[in-house]
LUMSEPA-779932 format. One record per residue: y, x, z of N, C-alpha, C in turn; residue in three letters. Coordinates in steps of 0.05 Angstrom, whole numbers, plus 5000, padded with zeros to 4 digits. Layout:
YXZYXZYXZAla;...
//
This chain:
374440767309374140887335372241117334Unk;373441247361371441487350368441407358Unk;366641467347363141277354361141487364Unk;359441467373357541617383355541587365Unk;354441967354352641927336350942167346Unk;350342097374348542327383345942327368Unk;344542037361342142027349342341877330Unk;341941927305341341807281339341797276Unk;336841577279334441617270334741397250Unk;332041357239331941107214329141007231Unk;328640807212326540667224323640817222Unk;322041137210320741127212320341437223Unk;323541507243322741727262325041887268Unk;325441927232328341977230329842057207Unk;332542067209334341997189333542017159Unk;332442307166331342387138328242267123Unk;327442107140325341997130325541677125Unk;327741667116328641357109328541327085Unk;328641477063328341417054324941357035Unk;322841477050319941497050319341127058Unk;321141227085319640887104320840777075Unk;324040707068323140387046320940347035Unk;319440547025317040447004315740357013Unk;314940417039312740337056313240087072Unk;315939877071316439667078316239467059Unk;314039267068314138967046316538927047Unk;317438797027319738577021318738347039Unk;320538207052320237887078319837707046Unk;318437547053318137217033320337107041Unk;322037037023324436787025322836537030Unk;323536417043322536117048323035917031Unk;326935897031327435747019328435866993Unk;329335666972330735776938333035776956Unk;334036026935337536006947338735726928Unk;338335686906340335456886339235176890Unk;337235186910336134906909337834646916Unk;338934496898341234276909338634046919Unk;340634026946338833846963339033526955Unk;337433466966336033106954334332996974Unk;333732796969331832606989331532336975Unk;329732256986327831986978327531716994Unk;327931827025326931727051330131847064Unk;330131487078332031437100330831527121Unk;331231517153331131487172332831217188Unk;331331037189333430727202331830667231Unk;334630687242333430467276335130277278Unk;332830057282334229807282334629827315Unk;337029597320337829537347335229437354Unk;335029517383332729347398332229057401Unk;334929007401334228617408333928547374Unk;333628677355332928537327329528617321Unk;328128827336325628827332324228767350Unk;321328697341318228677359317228867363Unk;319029087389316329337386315129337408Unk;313129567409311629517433313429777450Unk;313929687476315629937497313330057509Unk;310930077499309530237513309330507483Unk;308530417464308130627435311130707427Unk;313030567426315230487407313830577375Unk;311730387369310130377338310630077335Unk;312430027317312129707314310629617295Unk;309629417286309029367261310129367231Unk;309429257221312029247195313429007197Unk;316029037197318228897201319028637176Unk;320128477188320328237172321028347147Unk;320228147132321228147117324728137097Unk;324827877122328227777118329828067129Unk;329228087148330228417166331328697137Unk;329528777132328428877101330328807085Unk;330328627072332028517056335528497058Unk;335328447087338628537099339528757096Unk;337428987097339129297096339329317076Unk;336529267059337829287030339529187017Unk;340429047024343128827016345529097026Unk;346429107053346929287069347729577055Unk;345629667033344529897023345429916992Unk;346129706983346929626962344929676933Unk;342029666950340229806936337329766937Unk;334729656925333329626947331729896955Unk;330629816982329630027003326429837010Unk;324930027001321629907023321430127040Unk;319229957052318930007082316330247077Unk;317230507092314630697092312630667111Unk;314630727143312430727161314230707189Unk;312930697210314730747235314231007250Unk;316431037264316631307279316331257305Unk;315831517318315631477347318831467361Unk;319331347370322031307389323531087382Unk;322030937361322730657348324230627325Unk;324930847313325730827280323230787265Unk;325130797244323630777223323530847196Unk;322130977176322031097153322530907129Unk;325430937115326130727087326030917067Unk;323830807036324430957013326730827000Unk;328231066992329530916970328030856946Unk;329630796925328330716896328331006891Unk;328731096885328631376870329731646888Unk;329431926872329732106902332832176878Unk;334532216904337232236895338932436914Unk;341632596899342432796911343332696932Unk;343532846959345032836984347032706989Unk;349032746972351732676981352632336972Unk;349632186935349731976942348331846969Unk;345431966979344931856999345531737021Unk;348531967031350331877043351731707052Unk;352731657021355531357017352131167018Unk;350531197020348730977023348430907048Unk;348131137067348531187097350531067108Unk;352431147091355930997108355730707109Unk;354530527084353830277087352830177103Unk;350530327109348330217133349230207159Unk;350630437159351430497193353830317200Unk;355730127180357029927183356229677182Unk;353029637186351329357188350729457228Unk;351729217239351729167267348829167277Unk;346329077263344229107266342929387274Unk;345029597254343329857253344630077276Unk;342530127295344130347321344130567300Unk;342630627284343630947268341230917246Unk;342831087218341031137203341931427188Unk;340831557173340331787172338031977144Unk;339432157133338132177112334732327124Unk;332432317115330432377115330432757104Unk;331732967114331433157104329533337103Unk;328833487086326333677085329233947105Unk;326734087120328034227128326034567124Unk;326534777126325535017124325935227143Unk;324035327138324735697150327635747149Unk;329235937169331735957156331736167137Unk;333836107122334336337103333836657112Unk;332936727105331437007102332537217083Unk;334137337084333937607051330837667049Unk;330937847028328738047027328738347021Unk;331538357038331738637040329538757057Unk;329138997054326539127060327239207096Unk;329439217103330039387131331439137141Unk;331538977133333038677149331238587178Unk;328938657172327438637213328138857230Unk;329639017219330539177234333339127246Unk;333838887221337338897234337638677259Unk;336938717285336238587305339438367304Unk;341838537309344738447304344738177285Unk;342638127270343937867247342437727251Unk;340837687280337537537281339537277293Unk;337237067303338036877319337836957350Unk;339736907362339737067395338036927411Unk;335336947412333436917424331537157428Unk;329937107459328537387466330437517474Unk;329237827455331138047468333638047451Unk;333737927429336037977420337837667422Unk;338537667450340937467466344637597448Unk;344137827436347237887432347437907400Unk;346137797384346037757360347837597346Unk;348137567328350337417315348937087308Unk;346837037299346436747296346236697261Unk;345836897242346836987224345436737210Unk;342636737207340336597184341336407172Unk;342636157203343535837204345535887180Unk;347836097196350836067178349336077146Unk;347536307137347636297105346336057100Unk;344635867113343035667094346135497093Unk;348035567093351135317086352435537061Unk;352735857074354335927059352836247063Unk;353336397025352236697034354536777024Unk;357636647020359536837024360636696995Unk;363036786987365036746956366537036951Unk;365337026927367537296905371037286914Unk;371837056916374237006919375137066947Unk;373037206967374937316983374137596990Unk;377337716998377237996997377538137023Unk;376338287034375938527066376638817064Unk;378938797069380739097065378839257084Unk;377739427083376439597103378239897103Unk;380239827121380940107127379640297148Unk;378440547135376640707135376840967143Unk;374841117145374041427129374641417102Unk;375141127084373641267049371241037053Unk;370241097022367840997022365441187008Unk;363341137003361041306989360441096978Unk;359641206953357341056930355241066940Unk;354040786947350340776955349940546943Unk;346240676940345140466925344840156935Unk;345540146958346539946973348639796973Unk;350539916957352539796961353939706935Unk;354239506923354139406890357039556885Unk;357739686858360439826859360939536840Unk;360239256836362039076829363338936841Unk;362338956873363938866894366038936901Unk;366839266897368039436910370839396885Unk;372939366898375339326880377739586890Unk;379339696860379940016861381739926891Unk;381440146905382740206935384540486927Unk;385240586951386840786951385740956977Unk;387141196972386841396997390541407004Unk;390941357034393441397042394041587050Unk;392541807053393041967081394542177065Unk;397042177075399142437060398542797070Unk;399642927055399643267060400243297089Unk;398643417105399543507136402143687134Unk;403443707153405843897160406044097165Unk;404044237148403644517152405344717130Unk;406644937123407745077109406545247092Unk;405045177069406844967050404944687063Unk;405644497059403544267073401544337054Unk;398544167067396644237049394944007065Unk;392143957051391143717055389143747068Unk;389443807100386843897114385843637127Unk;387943497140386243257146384843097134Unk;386943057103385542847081382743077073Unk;381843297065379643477067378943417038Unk;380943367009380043337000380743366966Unk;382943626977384343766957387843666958Unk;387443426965390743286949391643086972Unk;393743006968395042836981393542556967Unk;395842346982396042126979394441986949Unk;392641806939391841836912390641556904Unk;390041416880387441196885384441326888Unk;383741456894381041566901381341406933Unk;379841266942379241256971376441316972Unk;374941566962372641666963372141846995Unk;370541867008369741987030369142227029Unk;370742527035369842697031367542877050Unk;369042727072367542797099368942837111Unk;368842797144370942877162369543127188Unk;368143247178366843427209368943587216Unk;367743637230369043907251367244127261Unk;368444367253366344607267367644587291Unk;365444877312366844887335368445207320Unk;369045267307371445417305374145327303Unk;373245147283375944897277377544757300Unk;375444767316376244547349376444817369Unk;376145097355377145277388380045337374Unk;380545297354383445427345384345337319Unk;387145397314387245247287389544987289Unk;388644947257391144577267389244497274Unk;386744427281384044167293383744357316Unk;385144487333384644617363384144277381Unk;381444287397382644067404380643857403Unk;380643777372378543557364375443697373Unk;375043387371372643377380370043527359Unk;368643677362365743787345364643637335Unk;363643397304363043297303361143357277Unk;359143267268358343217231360342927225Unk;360243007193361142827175360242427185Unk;362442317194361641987206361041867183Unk;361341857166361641677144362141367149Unk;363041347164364341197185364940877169Unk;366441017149367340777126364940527121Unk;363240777102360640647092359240487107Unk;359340517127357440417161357940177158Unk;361140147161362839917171362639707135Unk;362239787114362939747090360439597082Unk;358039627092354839627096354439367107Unk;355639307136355639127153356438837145Unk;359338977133361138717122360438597092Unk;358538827073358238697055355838787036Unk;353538957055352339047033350338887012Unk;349439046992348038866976346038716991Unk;345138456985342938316995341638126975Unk;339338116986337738076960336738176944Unk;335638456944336038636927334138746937Unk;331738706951329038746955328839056971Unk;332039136984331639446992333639497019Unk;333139607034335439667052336539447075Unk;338339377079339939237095340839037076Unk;341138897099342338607091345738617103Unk;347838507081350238577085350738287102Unk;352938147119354237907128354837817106Unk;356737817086357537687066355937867039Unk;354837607026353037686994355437696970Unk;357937626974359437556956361937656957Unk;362937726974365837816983366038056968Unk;368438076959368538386950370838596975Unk;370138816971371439066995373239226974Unk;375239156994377739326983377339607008Unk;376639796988376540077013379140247021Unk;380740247039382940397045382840597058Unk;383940927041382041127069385241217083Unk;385241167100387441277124386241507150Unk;383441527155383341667174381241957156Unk;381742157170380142347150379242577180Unk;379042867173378143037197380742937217Unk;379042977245380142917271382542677273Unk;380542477249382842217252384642067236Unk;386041907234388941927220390941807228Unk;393341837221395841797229397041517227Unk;398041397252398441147246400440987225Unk;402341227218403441147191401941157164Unk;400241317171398641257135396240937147Unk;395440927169394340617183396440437164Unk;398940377182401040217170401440077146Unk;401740387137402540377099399440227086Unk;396640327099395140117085394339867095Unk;395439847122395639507118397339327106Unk;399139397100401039287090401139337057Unk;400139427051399339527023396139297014Unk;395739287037392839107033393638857022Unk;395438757046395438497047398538357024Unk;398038627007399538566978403538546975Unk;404138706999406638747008407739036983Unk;409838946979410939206969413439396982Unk;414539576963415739706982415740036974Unk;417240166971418240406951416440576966Unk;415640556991414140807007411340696996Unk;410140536980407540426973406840476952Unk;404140506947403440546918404340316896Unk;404240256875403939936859403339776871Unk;404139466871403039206899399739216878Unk;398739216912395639226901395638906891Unk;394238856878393738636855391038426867Unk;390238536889387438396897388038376929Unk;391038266942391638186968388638076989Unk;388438267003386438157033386337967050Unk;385137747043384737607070384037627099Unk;382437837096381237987125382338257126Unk;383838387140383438737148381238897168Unk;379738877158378339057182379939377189Unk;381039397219380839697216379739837239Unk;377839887231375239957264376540267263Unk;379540327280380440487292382240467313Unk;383440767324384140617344384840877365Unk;386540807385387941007403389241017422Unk;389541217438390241117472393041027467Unk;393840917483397940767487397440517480Unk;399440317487399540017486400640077450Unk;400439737442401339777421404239787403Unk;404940027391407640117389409239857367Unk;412639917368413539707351413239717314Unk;411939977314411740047281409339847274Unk;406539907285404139737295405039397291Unk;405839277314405839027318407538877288Unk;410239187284412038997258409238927242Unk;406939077223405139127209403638857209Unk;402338907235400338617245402738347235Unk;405438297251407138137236406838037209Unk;407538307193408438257162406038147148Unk;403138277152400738287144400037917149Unk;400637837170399337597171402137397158Unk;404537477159406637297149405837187121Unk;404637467104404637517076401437387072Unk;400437197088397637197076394937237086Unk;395637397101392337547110391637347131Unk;389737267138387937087157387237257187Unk;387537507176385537627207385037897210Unk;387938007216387238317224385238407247Unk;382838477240380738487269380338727275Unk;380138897300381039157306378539187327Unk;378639397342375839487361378639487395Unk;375839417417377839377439378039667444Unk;375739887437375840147438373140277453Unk;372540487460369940567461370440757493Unk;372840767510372840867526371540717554Unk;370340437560369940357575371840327596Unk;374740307580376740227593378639947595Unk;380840007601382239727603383839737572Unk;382839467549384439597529387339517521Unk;387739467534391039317544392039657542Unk;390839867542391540257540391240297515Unk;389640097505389840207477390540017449Unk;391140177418392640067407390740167378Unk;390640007364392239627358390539497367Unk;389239487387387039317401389039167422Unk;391439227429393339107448395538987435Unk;395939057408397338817385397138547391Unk;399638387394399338087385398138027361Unk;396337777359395537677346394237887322Unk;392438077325390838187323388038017333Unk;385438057321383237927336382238207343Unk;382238257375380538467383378138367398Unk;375938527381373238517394371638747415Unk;370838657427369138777453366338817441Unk;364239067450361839057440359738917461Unk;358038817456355038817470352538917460Unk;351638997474348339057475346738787462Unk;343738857446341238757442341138517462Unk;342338527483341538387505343638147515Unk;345938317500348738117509349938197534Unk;349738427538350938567567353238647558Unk;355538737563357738917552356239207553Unk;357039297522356339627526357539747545Unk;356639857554356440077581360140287562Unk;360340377539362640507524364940267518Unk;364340027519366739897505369039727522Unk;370339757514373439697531373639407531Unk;375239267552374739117563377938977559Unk;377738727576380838627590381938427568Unk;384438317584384738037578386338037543Unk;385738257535387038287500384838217491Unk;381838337499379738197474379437937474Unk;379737867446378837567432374737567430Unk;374737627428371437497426369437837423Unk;366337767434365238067431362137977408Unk;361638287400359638217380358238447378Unk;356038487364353838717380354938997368Unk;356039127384355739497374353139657380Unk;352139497403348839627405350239897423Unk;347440117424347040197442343740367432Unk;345640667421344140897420343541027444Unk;340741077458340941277481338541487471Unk;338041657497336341867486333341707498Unk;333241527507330641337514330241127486Unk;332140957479331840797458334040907432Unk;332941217419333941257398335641097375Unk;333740867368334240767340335440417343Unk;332440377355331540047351334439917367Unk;336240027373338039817395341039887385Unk;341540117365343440137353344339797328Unk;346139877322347639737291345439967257Unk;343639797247343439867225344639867198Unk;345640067191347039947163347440287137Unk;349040277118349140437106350740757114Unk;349540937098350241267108349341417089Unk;350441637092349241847079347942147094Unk;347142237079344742457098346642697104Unk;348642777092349543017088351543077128Unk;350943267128352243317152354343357145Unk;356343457130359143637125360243427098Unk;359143587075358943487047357643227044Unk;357343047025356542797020352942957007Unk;351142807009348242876998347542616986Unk;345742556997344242366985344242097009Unk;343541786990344041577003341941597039Unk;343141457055340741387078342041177091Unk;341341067113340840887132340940917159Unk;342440817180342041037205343240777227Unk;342140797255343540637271345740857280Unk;347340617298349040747302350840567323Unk;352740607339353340437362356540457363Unk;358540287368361240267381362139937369Unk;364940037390366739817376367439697350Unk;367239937341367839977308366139777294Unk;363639837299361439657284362139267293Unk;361939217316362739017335365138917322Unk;366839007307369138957296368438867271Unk;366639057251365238977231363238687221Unk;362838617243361938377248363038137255Unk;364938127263366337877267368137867231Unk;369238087230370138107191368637927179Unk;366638067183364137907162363337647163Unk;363637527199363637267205365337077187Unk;368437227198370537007181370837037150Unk;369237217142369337217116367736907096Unk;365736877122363736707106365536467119Unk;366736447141368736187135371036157122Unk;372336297113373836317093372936257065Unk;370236327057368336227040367335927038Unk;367235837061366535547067368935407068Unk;371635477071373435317074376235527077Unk;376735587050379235687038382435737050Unk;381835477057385235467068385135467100Unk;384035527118382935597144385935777143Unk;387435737169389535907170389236117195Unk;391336267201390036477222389236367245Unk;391736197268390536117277389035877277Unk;388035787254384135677261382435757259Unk;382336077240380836257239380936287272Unk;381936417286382536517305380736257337Unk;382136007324380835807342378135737338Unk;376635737316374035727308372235927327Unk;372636237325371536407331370736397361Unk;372336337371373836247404371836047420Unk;372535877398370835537410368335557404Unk;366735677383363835727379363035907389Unk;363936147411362636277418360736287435Unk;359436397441356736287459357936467486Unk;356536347511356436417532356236677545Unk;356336947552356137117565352637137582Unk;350537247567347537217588347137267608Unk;349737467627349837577651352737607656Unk;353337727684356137887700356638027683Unk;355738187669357038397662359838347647Unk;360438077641361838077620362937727629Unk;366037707637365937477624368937407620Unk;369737167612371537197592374637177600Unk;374237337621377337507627377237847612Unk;373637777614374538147610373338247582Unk;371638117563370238047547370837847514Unk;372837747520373637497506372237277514Unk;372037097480371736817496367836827498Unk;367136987492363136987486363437167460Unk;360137157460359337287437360037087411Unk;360837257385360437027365358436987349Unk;358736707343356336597338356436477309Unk;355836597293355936557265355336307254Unk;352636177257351535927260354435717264Unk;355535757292356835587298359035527286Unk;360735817283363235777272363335747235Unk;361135797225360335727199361035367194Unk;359035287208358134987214361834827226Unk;363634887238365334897246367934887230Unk;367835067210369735057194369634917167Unk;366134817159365234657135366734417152Unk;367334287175368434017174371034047168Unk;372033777153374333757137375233427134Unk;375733327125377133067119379033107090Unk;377733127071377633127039379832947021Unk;382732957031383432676997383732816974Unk;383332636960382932526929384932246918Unk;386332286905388432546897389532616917Unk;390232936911391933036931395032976931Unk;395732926910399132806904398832586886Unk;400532466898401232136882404232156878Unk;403132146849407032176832406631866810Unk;409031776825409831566815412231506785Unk;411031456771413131446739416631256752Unk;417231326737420731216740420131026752Unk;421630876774420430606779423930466786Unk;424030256776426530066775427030006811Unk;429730046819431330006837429529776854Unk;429229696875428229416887425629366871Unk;424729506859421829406847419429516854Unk;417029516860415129586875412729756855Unk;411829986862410030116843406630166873Unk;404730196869403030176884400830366878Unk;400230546884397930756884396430856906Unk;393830846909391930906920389731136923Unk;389131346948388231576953386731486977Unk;383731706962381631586982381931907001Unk;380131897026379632077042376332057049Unk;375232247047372332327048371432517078Unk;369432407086369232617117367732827090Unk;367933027087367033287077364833467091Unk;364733497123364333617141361233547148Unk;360633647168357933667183358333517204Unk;359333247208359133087229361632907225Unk;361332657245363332507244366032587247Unk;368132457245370132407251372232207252Unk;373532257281375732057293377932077279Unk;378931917261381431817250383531857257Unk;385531847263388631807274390431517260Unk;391631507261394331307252395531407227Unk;394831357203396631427187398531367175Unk;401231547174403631507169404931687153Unk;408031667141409731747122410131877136Unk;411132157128413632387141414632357112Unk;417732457130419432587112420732367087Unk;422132447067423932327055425432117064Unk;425031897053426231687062424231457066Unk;424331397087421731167096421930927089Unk;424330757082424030537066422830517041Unk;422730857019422130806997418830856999Unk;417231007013414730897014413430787037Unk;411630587034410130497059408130437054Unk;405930357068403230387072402430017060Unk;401129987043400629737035398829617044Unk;396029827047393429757053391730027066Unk;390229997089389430247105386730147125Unk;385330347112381830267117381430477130Unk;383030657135382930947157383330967173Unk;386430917180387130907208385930817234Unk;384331027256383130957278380930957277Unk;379330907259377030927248375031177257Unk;373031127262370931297259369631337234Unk;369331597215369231567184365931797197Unk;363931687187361231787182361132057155Unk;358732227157358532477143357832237115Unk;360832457094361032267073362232077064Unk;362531907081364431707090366431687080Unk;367631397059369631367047371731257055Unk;375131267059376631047068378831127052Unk;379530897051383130907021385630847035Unk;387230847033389730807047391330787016Unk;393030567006394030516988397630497000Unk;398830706976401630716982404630576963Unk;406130396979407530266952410130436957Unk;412130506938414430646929416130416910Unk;418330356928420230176926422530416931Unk;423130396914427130616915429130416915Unk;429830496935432130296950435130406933Unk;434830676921436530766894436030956880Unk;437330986864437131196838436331446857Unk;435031596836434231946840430931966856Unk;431032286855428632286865426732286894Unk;425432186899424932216928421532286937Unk;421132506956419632536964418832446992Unk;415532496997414832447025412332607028Unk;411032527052407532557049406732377065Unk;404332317063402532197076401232377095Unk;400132257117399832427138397132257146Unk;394232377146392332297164391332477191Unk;392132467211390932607233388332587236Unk;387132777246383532717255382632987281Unk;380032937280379433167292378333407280Unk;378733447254377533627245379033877238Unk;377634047232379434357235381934377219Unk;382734237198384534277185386634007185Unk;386233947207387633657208390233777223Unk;392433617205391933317193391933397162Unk;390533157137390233157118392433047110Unk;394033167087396433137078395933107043Unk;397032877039398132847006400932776998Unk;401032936981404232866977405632696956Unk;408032536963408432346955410632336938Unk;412232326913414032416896414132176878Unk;416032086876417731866853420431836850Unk;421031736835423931746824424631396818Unk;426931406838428331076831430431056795Unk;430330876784432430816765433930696760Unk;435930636764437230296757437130186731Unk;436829896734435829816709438929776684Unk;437929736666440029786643442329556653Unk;444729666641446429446646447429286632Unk;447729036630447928816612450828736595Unk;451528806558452728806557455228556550Unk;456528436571458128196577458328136546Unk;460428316532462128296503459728126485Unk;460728016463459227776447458927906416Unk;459628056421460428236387456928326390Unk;455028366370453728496363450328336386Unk;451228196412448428156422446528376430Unk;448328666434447028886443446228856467Unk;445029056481444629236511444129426513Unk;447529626532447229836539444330006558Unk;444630326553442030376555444230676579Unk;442330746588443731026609443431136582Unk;445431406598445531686576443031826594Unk;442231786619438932026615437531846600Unk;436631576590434731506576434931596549Unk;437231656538437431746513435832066507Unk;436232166540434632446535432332436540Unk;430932266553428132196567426631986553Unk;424232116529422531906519421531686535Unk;420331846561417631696580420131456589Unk;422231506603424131376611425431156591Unk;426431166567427331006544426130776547Unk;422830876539421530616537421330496560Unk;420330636582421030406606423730256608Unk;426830376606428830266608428830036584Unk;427230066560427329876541426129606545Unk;424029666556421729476564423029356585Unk;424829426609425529256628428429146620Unk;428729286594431829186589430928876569Unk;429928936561428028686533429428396548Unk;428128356583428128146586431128026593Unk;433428236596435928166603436828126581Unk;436628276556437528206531437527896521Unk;434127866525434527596517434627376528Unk;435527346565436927246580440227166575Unk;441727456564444627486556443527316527Unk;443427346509443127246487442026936491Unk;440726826500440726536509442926456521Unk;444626516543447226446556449726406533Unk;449326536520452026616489451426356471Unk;447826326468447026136449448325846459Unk;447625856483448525606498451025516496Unk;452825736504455825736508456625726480Unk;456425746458456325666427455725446424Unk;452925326432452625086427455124846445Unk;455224946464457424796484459824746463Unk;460824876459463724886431463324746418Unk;461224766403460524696374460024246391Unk;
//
């Protein structure tokens, strides 16, 4: 979108002295280790009230029986002494030794299935939240926790102490281009392209792309300004007077710059790599070279496309954007893009302070369009509105009273026209506000892989936080601000089986084979069970033998098995799945179910020789032979006793 860059200052006046202020900024102390695998020593147990002696005036009891003690640890499968008591009537249990989290747990799940215990609970050390130590990260008000003045913040700290992002996922940022900054790791950055074809000029020539050539893999940023000669006459009669946006980089900064790295900004995702696509260049770009690189992103091919890019997008960011509803070339795009893969084309609602239901691809189906807010959580006073935005997130808010401190901080370069040297600059719109929710789902996509669009889409929705005022609410705004923290925490719950497919070896006609798959709560909180059942194939051949799941309430960690028997009612192969419903984001949990019936060998009547026929597939199938041999053994020498007999009868 087009952005307002009336003031570019940096944090110590202005643009050009940003790069002086880094030196002069400590690095923040990390609190916690980033690799530290968590552990504990100490339970937390409250016993039911009618099993202890406490006092209701302290809730400090004494030390508890002995026999009491001894039950949990029984309970615990382990022993547990007694530390101390708490105020509110628990109480502190060591274990024997300090052990990782996730056994602590299945120790937990024990306990909390002894009737005695109203709740128990691992003893966790808890910290500061995660912190970078990038040098300009107190500046980045946008990634704080939304308290105070900064109510329109993302919630950022909580989400990284779970997740600071995975290599394995990729954020098409269609752009300006991108710039090389020292900010920005070029191992992250995977080869992109520039789309923007020769303008229609005679002979065509490459004024919009501004950068010698057509169409190319360079998606490098040449710059996009505008003089005011260019904008009184000319092909750019028209456009707006602007310096070079670097627009790309901004947005490229937000979603992924380096962090950790003791300098600069702190990026949303530490790990993600950016696929850069440049489609827009001077006074803009054309929504067919838009098109061609979304669809080129999200790994589509197609004779009008370069080679299928090799590193398909999960996320598209394209923080652009333009007056008209959205056209059928547009919506086919958004279509194909998510058919083929992509999780979440996220677009800007626009910067006119209008209705964006006018504008496009912010009025695309199933697009996620975002709305901006202010420091404060107000709707920006520039950003478009109405019942197409999905959720809002801070673009901030440059004026000529609060220069710097209330913009979006992130990466730039100094050069007005031409590219110069690296800098840092706030900066305010939709565009950015768009950049941020990217970055959001990137780190859930990181926490939980197979998240599809719409639960990407439902996550974002349901965790959003509340609106702080009128200005904004969620007819005209989306559903709240998003809230990183939440929808992080949100998409780690899961319901986990192990194995995921149960394949059953040849199994004889009417004969019974039996295998068993556990399910694990995975997640950050409990969860409600469902009924679990067979879909699909044929339902006589599998059924449920034994089920410790169904209905159940399964605790964080929490083990339950459901064992499946496969009886083939005839020859050939047959599939199914198992089906557990729950409440968790990816429910229902599905394993799939695959075996093959056989008939057993057939018995040969004739008396010549005391054989038994064998199938012609066993003759081609080792694994199969010996089973048909092994079940044939006992008919053989069934037939061969009946012959003995009937001989002896004669004789």
């Amino acid at each position: 979108m087009n952005t307002k860059r009336a003031v570019l200052v940096g944090i110590c006046g202005s643009l050009l002295a940003v790069a002086q202020c880094l030196s002069g900024l400590g690095a923040l102390a990390q609190d916690k280790p980033a690799a530290r695998e968590e552990s504990t020593q100490r339970l937390i147990v409250k016993w039911r009230a009618d099993v202890t002696n406490h006092s209701a005036a302290n809730h400090q009891p004494a030390a508890h029986p002995a026999a009491l003690l001894a039950r949990t640890s029984a309970a615990a499968g382990l022993p547990l002494s007694y530390k101390r008591a708490m105020s509110g009537g628990a109480h502190v249990l060591n274990l024997p030794h300090e052990m990782a989290m996730n056994d602590a747990k299945r120790i937990i799940a024990r306990l909390r299935a002894d009737p005695l215990i109203e709740y128990a609970e691992p003893d966790r050390r808890r910290y500061a939240m995660r912190v970078p130590n990038d040098s300009l990260f107190t500046n980045q008000w946008n990634l704080m926790e939304p308290v105070g003045v900064n109510t329109g913040a993302i919630n950022l700290p909580g989400a990284w102490d779970i997740t600071t992002g995975a290599a394995g996922i990729v954020v098409a940022v269609i752009d300006t281009g991108i710039l090389a900054h020292a900010d920005i790791d070029t191992a992250r950055l995977l080869p992109g392209y520039d789309f923007i074809v020769l303008d229609p000029t005679s002979p065509p020539m490459p004024l919009t792309a501004n950068d010698g050539d057509g169409r190319d893999a360079d998606p490098g940023d040449p710059g996009d300004w505008i003089t005011q000669a260019e904008s009184n006459s000319g092909f750019f009669k028209g456009c707006d007077v602007a310096d070079s946006s670097w627009h790309g980089t901004h947005n490229a900064g937000i979603i992924g710059a380096a962090t950790e790295n003791g300098m600069g900004v702190a990026g949303i995702n530490w790990a993600a790599r950016i696929l850069p696509l440049r489609a827009l260049g001077k006074c803009g770009g054309y929504t067919s070279d838009i098109i061609d690189a979304m669809r080129w992103a999200a790994g589509l091919a197609s004779p009008a496309l370069p080679p299928v890019n090799p590193n398909p997008a999960q996320i598209i960011n394209a923080s652009l954007g333009g007056a008209g509803p959205c056209s059928a070339a547009e919506q086919s795009a958004v279509n194909d893009v998510l058919a083929a893969g992509a999780r979440a084309v996220v677009v800007p609602s626009g910067n006119e302070g209008a209705d964006a239901n006018q504008s496009s691809p912010a009025s695309c189906a199933n697009v996620i369009t975002v709305g901006a807010v202010t420091r404060s959580g107000a709707r920006a006073p520039y950003s478009n509105f109405g019942s197409v935005v999905t959720v809002s997130a801070p673009g901030g808010s440059v004026t000529t009273t609060s220069p710097g401190a209330n913009g979006i901080l992130s990466t730039l370069n100094e050069g007005l026209t031409s590219p110069t040297t690296d800098a840092y600059a706030f900066l305010q719109g939709t565009s950015f506000a768009t950049s941020h929710v990217s970055g959001v789902i990137s780190l859930l996509l990181s926490i939980n892989p197979d998240l599809t669009a719409a639960q990407v889409r439902g996550i974002i929705q349901s965790t959003a936080r509340a609106f702080p005022d009128g200005s904004c609410t969620t007819a005209r705004c989306g559903a709240g601000i998003i809230d990183a923290n939440a929808a992080v925490r949100l998409a780690q719950q899961g319901l986990t089986a192990s194995p995921l497919n149960l394949t059953f070896a040849a199994t004889l006609v009417n004969q019974q084979s039996i295998q068993t798959t556990s399910f694990t709560n995975s997640g950050v909180t409990e969860l409600m069970l469902g009924s679990a059942a067979i879909e699909g194939g044929q339902p006589p051949d599998f059924r449920l033998t034994s089920d410790t799941c169904s209905n159940q309430t399964l605790a964080l960690q929490a083990r339950c098995q459901i064992a499946v028997a496969f009886m083939p009612m005839a020859a050939g192969a047959r599939n199914a799945s198992l089906v557990v419903p729950s409440n968790a984001v990816t429910s229902p949990s599905r394993v799939a179910l695959s075996g093959t019936g056989v008939m057993p060998a057939a018995e040969d009547g004739g008396g010549g020789g005391g054989g038994c026929a064998i199938t012609q597939q066993a003759r081609f199938d080792p694994a199969l032979l010996l089973l048909l041999l092994a079940a044939s053994a006992g008919l053989c020498r069934a037939a061969q006793q009946r012959r003995d007999r009937r001989s002896s009868e004669m004789t």
